[in-house]
Backbone and ligand atoms as CSV (ligand in chain L), in Angstrom:
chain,resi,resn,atom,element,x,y,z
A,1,UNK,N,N,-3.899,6.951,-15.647
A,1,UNK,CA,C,-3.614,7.666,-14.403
A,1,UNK,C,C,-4.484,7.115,-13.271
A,2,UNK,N,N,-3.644,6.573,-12.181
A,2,UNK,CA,C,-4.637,6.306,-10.901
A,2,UNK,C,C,-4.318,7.165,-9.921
A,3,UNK,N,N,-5.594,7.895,-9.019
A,3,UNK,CA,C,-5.958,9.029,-8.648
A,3,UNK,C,C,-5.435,8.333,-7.456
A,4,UNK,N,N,-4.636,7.884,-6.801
A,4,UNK,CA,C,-4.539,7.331,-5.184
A,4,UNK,C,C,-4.055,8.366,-3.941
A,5,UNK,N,N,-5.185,8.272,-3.010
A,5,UNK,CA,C,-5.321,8.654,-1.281
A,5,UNK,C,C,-4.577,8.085,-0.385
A,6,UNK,N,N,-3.864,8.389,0.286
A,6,UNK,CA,C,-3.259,8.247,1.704
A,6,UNK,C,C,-3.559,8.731,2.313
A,7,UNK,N,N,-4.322,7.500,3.668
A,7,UNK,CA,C,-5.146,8.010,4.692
A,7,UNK,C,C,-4.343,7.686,5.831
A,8,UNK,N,N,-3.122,8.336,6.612
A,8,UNK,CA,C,-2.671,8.275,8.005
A,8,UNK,C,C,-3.368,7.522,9.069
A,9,UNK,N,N,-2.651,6.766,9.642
A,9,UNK,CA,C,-3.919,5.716,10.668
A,9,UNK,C,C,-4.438,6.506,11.417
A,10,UNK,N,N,-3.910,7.712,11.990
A,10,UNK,CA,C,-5.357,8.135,13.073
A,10,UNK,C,C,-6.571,8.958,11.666
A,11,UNK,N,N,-6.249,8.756,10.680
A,11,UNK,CA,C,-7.494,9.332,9.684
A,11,UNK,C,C,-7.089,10.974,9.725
A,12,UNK,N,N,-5.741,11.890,10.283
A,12,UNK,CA,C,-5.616,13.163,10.275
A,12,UNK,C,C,-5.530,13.519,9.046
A,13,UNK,N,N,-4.556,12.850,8.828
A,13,UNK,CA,C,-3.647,13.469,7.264
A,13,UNK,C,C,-4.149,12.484,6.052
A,14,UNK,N,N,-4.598,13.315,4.954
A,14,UNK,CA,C,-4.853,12.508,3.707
A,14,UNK,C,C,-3.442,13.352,2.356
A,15,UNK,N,N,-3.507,12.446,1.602
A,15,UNK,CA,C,-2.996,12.668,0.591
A,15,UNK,C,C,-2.916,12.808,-0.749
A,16,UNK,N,N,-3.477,13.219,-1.876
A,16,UNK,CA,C,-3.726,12.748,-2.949
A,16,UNK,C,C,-2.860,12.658,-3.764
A,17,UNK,N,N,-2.253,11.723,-4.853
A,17,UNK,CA,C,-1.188,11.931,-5.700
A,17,UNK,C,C,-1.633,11.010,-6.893
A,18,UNK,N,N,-1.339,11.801,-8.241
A,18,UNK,CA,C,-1.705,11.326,-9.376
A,18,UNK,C,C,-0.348,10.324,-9.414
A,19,UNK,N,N,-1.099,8.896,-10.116
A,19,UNK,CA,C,0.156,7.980,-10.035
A,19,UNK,C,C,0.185,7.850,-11.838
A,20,UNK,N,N,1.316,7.033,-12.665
A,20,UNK,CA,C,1.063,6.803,-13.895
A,20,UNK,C,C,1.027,5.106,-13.928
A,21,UNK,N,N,0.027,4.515,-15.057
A,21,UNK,CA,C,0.269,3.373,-15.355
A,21,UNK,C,C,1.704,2.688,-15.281
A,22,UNK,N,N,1.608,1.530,-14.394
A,22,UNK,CA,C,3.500,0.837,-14.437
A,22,UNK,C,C,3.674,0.952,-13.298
A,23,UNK,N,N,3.349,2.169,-12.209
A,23,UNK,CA,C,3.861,2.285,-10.822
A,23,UNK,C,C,3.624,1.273,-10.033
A,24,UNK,N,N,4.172,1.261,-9.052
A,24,UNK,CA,C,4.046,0.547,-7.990
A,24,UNK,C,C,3.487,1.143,-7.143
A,25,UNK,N,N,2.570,0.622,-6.368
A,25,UNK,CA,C,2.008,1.403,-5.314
A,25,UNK,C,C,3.106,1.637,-4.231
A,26,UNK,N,N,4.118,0.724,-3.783
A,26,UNK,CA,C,5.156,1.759,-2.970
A,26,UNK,C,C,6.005,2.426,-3.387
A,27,UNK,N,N,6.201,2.367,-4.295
A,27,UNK,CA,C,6.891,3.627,-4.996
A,27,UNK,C,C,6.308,4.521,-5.162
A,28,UNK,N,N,4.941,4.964,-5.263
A,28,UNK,CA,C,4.172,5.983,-5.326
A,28,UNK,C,C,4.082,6.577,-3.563
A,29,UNK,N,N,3.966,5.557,-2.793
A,29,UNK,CA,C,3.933,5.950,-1.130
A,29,UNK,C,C,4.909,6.461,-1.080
A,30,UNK,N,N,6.296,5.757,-1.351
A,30,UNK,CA,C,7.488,6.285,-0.948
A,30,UNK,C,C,7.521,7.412,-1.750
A,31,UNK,N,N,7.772,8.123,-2.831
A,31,UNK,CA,C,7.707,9.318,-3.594
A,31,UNK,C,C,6.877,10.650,-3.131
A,32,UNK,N,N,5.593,10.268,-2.040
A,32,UNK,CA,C,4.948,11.180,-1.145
A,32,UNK,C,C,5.240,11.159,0.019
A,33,UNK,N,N,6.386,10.584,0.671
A,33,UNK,CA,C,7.224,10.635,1.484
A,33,UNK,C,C,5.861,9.957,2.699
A,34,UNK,N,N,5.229,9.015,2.643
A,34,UNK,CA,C,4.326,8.068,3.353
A,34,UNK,C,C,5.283,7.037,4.125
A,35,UNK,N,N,4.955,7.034,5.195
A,35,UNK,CA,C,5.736,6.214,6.501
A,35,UNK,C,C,5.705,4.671,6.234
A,36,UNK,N,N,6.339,4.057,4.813
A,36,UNK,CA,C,5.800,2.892,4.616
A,36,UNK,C,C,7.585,2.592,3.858
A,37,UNK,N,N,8.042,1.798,4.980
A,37,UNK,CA,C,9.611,0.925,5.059
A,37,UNK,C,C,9.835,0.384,3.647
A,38,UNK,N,N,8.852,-0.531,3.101
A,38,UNK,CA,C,9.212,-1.185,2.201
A,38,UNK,C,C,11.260,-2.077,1.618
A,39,UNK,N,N,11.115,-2.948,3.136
A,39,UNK,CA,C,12.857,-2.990,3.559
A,39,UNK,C,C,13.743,-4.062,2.246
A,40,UNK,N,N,12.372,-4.873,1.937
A,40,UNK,CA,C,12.865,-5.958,0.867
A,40,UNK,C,C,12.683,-5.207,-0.680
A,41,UNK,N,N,12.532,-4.296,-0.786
A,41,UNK,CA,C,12.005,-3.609,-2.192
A,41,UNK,C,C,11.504,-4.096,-3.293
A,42,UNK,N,N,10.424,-5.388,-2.364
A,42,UNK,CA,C,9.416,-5.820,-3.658
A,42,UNK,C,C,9.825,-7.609,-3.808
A,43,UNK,N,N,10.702,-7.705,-2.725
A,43,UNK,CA,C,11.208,-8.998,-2.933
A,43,UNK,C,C,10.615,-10.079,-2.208
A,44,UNK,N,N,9.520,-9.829,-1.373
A,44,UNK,CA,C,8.477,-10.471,-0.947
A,44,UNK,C,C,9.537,-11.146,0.325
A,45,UNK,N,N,10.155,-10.463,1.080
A,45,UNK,CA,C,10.815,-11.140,2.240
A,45,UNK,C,C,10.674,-9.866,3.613
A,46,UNK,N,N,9.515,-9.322,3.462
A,46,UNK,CA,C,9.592,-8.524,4.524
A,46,UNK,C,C,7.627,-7.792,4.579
A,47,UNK,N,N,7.451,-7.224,5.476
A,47,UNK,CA,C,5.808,-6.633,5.369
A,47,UNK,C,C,5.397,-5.534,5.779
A,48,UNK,N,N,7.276,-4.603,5.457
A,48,UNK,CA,C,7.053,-3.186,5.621
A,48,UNK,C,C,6.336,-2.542,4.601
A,49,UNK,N,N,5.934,-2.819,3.727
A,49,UNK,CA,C,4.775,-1.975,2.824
A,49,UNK,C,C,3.473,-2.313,3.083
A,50,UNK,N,N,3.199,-2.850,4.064
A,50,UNK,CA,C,1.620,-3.418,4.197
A,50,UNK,C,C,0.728,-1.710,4.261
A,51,UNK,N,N,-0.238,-2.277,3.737
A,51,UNK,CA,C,-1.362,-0.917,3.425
A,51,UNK,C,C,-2.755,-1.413,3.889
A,52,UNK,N,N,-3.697,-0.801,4.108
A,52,UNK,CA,C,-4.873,-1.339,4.632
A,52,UNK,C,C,-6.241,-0.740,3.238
A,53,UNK,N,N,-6.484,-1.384,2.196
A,53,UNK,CA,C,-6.979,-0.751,1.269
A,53,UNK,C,C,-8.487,-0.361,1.503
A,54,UNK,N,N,-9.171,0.538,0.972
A,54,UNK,CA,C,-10.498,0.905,1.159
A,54,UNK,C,C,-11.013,-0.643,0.548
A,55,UNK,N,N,-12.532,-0.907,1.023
A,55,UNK,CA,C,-13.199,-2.006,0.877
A,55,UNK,C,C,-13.196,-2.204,-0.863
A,56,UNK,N,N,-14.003,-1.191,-1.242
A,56,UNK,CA,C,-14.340,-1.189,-2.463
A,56,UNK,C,C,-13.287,-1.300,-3.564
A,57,UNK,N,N,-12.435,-0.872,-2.934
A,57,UNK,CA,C,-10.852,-0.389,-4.295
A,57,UNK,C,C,-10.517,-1.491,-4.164
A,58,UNK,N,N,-10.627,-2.236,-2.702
A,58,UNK,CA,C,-9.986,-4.039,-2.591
A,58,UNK,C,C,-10.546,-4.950,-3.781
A,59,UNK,N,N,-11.758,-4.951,-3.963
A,59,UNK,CA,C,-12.728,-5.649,-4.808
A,59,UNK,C,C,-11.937,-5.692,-6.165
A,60,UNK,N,N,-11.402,-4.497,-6.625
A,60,UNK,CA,C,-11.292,-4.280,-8.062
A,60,UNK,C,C,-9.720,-4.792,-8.143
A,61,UNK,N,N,-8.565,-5.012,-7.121
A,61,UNK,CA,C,-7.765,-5.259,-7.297
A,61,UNK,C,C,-7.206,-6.706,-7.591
A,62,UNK,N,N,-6.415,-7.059,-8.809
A,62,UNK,CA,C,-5.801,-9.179,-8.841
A,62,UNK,C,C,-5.813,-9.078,-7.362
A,63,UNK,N,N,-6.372,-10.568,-7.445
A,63,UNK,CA,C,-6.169,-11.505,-5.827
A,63,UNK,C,C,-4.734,-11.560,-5.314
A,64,UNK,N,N,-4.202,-11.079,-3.917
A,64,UNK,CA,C,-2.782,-11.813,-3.606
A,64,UNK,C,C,-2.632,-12.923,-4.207
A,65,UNK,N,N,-1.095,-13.176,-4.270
A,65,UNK,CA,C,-0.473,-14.444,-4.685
A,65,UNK,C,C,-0.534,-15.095,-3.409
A,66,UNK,N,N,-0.249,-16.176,-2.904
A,66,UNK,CA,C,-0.055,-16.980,-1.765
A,66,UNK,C,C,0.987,-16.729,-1.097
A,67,UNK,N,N,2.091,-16.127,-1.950
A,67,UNK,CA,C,3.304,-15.842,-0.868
A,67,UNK,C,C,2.867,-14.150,-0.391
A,68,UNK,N,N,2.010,-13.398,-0.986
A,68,UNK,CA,C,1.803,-12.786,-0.737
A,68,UNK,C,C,1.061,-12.546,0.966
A,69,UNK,N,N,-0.262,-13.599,0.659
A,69,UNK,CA,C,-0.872,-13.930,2.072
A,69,UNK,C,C,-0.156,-14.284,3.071
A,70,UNK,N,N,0.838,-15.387,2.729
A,70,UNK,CA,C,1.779,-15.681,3.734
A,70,UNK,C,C,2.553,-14.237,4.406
A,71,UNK,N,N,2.683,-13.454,3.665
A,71,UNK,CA,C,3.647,-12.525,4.416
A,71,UNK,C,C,2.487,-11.655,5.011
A,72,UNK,N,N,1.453,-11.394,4.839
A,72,UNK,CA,C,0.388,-10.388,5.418
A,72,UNK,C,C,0.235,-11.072,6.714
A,73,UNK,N,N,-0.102,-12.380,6.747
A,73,UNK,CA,C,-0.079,-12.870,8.001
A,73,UNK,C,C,0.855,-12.197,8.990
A,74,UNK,N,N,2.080,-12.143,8.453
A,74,UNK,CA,C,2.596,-11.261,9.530
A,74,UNK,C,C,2.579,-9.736,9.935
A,75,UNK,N,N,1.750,-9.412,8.853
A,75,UNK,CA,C,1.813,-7.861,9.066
A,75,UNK,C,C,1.543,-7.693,10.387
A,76,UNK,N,N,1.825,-6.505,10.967
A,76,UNK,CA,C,0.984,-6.147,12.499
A,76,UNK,C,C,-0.190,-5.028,12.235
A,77,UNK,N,N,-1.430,-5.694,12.466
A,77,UNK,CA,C,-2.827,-4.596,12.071
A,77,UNK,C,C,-3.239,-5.258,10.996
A,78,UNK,N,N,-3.006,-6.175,10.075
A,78,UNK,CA,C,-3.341,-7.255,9.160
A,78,UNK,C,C,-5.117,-6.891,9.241
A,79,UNK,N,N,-5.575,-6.624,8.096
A,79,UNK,CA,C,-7.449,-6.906,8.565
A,79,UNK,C,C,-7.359,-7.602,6.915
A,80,UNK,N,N,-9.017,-7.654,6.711
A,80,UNK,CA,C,-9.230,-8.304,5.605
A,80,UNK,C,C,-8.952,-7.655,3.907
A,81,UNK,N,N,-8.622,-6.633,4.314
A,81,UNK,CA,C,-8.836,-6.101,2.638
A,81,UNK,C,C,-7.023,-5.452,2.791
A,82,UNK,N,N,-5.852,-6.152,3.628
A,82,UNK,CA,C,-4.669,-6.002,3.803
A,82,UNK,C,C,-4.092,-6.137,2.507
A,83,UNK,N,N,-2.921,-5.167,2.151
A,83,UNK,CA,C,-2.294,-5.581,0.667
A,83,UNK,C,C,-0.725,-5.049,0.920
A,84,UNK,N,N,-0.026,-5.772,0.149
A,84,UNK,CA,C,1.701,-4.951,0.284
A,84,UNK,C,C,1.751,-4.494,-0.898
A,85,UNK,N,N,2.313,-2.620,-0.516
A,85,UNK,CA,C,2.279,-2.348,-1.284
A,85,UNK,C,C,3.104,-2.528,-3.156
A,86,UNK,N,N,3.982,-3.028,-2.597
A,86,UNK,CA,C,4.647,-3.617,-3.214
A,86,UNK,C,C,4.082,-4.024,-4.703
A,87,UNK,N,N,3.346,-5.291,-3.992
A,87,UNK,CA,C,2.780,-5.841,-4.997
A,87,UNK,C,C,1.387,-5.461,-5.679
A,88,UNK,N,N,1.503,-3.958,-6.079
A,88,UNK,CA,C,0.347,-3.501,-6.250
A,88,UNK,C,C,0.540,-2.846,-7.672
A,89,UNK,N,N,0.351,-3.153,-8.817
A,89,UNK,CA,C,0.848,-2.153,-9.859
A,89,UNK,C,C,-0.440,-1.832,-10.563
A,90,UNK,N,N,-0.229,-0.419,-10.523
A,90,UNK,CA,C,-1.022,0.384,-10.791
A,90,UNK,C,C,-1.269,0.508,-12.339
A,91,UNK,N,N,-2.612,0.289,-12.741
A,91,UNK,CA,C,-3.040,0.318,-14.372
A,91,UNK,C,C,-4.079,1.316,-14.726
A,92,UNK,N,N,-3.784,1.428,-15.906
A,92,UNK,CA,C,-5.065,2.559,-16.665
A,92,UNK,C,C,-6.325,2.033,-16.011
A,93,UNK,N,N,-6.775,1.241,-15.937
A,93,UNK,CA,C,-8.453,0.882,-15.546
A,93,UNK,C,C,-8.674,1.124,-13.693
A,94,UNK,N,N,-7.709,1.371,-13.048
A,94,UNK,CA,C,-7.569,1.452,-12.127
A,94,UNK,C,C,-7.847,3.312,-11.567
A,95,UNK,N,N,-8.912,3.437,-11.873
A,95,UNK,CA,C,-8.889,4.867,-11.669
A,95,UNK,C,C,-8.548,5.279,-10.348
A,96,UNK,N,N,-8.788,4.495,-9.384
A,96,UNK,CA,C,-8.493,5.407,-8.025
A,96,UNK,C,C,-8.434,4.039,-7.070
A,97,UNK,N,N,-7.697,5.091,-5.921
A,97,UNK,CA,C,-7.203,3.966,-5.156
A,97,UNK,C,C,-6.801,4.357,-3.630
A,98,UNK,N,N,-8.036,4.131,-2.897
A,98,UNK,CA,C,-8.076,4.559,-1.024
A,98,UNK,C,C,-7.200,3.715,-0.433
A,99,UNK,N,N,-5.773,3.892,-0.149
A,99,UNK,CA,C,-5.367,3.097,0.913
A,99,UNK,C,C,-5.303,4.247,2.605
A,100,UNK,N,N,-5.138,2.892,3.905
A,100,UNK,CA,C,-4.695,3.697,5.076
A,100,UNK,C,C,-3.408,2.858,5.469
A,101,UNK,N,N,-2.722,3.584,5.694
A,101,UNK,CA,C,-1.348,3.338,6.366
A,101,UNK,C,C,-1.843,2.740,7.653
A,102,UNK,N,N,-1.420,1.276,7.698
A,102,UNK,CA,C,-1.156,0.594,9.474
A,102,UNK,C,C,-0.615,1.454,10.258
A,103,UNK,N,N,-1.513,1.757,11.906
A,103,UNK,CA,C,-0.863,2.073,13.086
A,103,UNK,C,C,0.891,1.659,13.422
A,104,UNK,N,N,1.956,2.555,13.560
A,104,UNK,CA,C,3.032,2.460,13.783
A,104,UNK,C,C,3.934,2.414,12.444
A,105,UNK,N,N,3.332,2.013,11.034
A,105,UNK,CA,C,4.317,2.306,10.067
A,105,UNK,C,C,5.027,3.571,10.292
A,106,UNK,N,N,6.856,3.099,9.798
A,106,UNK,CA,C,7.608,3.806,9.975
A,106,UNK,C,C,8.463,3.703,8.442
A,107,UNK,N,N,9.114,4.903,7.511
A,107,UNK,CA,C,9.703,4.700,6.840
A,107,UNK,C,C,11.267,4.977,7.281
A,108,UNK,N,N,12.436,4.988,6.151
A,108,UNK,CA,C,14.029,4.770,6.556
A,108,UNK,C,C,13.642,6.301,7.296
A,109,UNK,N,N,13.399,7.326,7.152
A,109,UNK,CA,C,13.674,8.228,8.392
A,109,UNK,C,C,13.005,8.285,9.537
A,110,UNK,N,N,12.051,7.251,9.884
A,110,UNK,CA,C,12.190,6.555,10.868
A,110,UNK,C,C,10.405,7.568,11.545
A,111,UNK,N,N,10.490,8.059,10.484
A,111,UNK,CA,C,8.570,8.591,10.590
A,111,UNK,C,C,7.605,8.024,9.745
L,1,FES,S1,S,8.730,-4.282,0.296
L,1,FES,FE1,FE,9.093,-6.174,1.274
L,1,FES,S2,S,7.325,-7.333,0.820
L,1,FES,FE2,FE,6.895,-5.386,-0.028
């Protein structure tokens, strides 16, 4: 079980939701109804799931792939510890997990 936070970009709204080993981290966003598009659904052709991860939780996570970096580059709000959520799957050793939603993410209802 990973314990993961959603932190709203102005820092108002947090979230907590128990995730299970196998998830995807946007499937877990999207399932808490988190403002995160995710338009390619994992197909690495888009950078609506970009997430901004806490420093420390960054550390413990596999390195992006390269096509991965390539597409963060385009994120808008991109900083250093940037991840899509996408490509994030969540494991038993992974106890917890701080992300903040980028300024202006919008999901399909358009919040
Ligand atoms: S959903 Fe498109 S790259 Fe993650």
């Amino acid at each position: 079980m990973t314990r993961v936070t959603f932190i709203s970009a102005d820092g108002e709204q947090v979230s907590t939701v128990d995730a299970e080993p196998g998830q995807r981290l946007l499937e877990v966003a999207q399932a808490d109804n988190q403002p995160l598009e995710g338009t390619c659904e994992g197909q690495m052709a888009c950078s609506t799931c970009h997430v901004i991860v806490a420093a420390e939780d960054f550390e413990r996570l596999p390195a992006a792939s390269e096509e991965e970096e390539d597409l963060l580059d385009l994120a808008a709000h991109a900083t250093r510890t940037s991840r899509l959520a996408c490509q994030i799957l969540l494991t038993e050793e992974l106890e917890r997990l701080d992300v903040r939603i980028p300024p202006g993410a919008t999901n399909w209802m358009g919040r």
